[in-house]
ZADO-1210 file (C-alpha; in nm, 4 decimals, padded with zeros to 6 digits):
<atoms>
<atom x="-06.4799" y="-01.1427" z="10.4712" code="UNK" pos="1"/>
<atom x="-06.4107" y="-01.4942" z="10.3721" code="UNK" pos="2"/>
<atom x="-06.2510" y="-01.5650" z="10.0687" code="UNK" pos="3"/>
<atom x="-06.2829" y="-01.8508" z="09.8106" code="UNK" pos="4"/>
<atom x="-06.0299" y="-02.0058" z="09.5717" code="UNK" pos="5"/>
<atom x="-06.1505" y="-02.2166" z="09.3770" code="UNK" pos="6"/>
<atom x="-05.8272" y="-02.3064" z="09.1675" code="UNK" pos="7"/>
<atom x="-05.6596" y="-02.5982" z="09.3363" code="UNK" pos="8"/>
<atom x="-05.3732" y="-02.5277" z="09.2256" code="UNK" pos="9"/>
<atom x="-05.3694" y="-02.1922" z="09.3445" code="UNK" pos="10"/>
<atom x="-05.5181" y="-02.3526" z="09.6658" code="UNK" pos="11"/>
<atom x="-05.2179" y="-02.5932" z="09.6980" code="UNK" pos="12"/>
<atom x="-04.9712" y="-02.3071" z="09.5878" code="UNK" pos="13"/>
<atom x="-05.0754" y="-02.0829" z="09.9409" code="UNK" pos="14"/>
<atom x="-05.0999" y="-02.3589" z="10.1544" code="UNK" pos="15"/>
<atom x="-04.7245" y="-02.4244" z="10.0256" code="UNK" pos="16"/>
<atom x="-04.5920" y="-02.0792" z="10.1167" code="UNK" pos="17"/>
<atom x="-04.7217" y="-02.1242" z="10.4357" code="UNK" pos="18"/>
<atom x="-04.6161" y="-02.4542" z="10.5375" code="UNK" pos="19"/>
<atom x="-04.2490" y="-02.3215" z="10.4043" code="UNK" pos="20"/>
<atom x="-04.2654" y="-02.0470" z="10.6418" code="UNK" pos="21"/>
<atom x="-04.2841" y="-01.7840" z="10.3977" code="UNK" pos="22"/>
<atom x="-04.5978" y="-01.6329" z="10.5166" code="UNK" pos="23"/>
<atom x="-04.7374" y="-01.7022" z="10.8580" code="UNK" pos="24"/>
<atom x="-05.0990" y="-01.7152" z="10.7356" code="UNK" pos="25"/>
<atom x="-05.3311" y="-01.6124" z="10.4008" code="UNK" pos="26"/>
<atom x="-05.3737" y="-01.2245" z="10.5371" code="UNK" pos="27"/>
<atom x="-04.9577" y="-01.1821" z="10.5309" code="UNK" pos="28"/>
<atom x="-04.9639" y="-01.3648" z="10.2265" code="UNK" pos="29"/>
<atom x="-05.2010" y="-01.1481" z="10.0218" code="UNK" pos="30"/>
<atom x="-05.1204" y="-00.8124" z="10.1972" code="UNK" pos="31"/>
<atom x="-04.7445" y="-00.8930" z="10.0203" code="UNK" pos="32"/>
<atom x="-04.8569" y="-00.9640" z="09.7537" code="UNK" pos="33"/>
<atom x="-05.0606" y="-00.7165" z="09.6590" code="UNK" pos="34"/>
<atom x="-04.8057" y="-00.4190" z="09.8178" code="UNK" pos="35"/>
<atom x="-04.5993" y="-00.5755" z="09.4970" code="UNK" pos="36"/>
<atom x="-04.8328" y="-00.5262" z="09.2662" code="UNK" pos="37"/>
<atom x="-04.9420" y="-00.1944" z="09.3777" code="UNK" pos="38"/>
<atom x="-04.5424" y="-00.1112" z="09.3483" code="UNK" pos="39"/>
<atom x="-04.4705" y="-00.2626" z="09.0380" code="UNK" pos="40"/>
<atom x="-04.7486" y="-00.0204" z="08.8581" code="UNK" pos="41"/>
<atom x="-04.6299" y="00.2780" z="09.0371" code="UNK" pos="42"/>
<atom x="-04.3205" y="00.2006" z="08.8824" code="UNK" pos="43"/>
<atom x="-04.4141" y="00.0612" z="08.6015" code="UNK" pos="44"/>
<atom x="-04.2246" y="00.2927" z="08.2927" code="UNK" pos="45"/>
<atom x="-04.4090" y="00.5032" z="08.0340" code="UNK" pos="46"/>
<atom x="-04.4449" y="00.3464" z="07.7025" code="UNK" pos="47"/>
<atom x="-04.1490" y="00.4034" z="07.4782" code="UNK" pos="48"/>
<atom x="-04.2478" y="00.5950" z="07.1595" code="UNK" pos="49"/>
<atom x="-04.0239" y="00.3772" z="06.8566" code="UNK" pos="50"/>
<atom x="-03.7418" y="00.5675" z="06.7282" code="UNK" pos="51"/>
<atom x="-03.8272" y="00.8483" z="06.4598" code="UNK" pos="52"/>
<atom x="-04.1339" y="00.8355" z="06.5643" code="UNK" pos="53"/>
<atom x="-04.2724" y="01.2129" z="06.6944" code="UNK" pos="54"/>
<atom x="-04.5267" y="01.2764" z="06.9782" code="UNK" pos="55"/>
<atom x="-04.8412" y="01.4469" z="06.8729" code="UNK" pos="56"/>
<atom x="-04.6643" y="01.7889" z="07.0551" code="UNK" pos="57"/>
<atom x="-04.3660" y="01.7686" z="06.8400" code="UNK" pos="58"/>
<atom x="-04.5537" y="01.7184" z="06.5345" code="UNK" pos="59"/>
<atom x="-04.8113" y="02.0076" z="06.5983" code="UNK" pos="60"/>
<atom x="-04.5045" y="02.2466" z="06.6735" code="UNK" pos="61"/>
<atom x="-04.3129" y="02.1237" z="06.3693" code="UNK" pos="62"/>
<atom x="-04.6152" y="02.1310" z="06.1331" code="UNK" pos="63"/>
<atom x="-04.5558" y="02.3548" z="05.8396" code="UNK" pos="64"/>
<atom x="-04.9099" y="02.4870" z="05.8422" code="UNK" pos="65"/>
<atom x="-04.7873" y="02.6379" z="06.1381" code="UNK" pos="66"/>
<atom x="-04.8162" y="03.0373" z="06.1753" code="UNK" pos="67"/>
<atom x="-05.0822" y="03.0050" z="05.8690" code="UNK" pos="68"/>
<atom x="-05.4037" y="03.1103" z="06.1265" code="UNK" pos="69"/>
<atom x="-05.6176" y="02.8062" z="05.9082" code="UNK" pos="70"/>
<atom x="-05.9387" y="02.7762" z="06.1014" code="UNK" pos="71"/>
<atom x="-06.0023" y="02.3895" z="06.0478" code="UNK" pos="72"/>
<atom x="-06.3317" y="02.4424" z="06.2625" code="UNK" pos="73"/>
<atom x="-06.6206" y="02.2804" z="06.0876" code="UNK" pos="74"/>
<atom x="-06.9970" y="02.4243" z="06.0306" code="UNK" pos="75"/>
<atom x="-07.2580" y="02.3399" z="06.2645" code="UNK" pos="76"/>
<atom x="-07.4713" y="02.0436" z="06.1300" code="UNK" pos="77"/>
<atom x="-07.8161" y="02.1915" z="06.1548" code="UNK" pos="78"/>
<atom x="-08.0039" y="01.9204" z="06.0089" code="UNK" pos="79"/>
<atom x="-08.2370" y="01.8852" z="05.7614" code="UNK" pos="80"/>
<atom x="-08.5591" y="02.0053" z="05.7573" code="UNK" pos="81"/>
<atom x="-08.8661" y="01.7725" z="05.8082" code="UNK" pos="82"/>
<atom x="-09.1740" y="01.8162" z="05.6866" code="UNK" pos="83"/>
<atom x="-09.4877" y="01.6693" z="05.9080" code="UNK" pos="84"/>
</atoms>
């Protein structure tokens, strides 16, 4: 597979990491760095819910119309009829 960049900067930015000795060619280079990025969304943390704020669990559970049996179901819409 052969791979393009067409960013010079990004071009300039690999050839520096290898010329520093960081990486000992493109593959090494790229294999790190996506291994980080595959870590850093496995461990990325769940978004934080502000504060008073309930989930959508809490707020069913605490809901007064709890108990109550309402059937909040709607009718089928049928249509109207159409005359040809």
């Amino acid at each position: 597979m052969n791979i393009d960049i067409q960013n010079p900067e990004l071009q300039q930015r690999v050839r520096d990491q290898i010329q520093r000795g960081q990486f000992h060619n493109v593959d090494e280079l790229l294999e790190k760095a996506l291994d980080a990025l595959e870590e850093k969304r496995a461990v990325a943390p769940a978004p934080r819910r502000p504060a008073g704020r309930k989930s959508l669990a809490q707020l069913f559970a605490d809901s007064p119309f709890k108990g109550l049996e309402i059937d909040f179901e709607r009718d089928p819409d049928c249509g109207r009829d159409v005359k040809l």
